[in-house]
N, C-alpha and C positions, 0 to 999 in steps of 0.2 A: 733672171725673170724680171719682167718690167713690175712697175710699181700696180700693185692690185687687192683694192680693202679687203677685197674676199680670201686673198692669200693670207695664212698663216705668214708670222716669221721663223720660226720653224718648223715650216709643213712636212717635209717629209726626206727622206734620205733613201739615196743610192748606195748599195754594197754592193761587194764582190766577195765571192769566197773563193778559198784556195783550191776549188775545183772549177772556178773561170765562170760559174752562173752565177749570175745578176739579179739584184731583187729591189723593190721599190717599197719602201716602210712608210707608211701614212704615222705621223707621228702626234695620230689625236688631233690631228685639224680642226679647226671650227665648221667649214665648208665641207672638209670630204674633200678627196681625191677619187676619180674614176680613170682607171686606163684600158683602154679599149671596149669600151661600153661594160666593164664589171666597178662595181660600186665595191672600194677598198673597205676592207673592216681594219680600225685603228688596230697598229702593232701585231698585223700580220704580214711574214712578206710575202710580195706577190711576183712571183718571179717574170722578169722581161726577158723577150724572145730576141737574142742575138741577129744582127743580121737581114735585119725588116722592119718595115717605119709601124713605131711605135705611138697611139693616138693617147695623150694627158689631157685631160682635163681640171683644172684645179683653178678655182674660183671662179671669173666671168673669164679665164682665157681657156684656151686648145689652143695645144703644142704638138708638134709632132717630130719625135725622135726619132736615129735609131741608131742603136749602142751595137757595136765589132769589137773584137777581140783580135789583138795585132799578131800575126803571127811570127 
């Protein structure tokens, strides 16, 4: 992620669980994380949809992902 005051240094994390779905952890940000127009509540996760561009928002940037599962 580029350099960004609004960003956390550790804003938030991606996991995987051993059933292959993906989650996005806000980890108490100062800013907040929103992905796809839903506003993250700290240290809940919020699972990402495999397969389709994903819209991040986290501090003054938008990103846009999208996470696959290799077969």
């Amino acid at each position: 992620m580029p350099k960004d005051s609004e960003l956390s240094t550790s804003h938030g994390e991606i996991k995987m669980e051993v059933t292959g779905k993906v989650f996005f952890i806000d980890l108490d940000s100062t800013n907040g994380t929103r992905i796809d127009d839903v506003d993250l509540v700290a240290h809940d996760p919020y699972q990402l949809t495999l397969g389709k561009p994903i819209k991040v928002e986290v501090g003054a940037g938008e990103y846009e992902f999208i996470f696959e599962q290799k077969s």
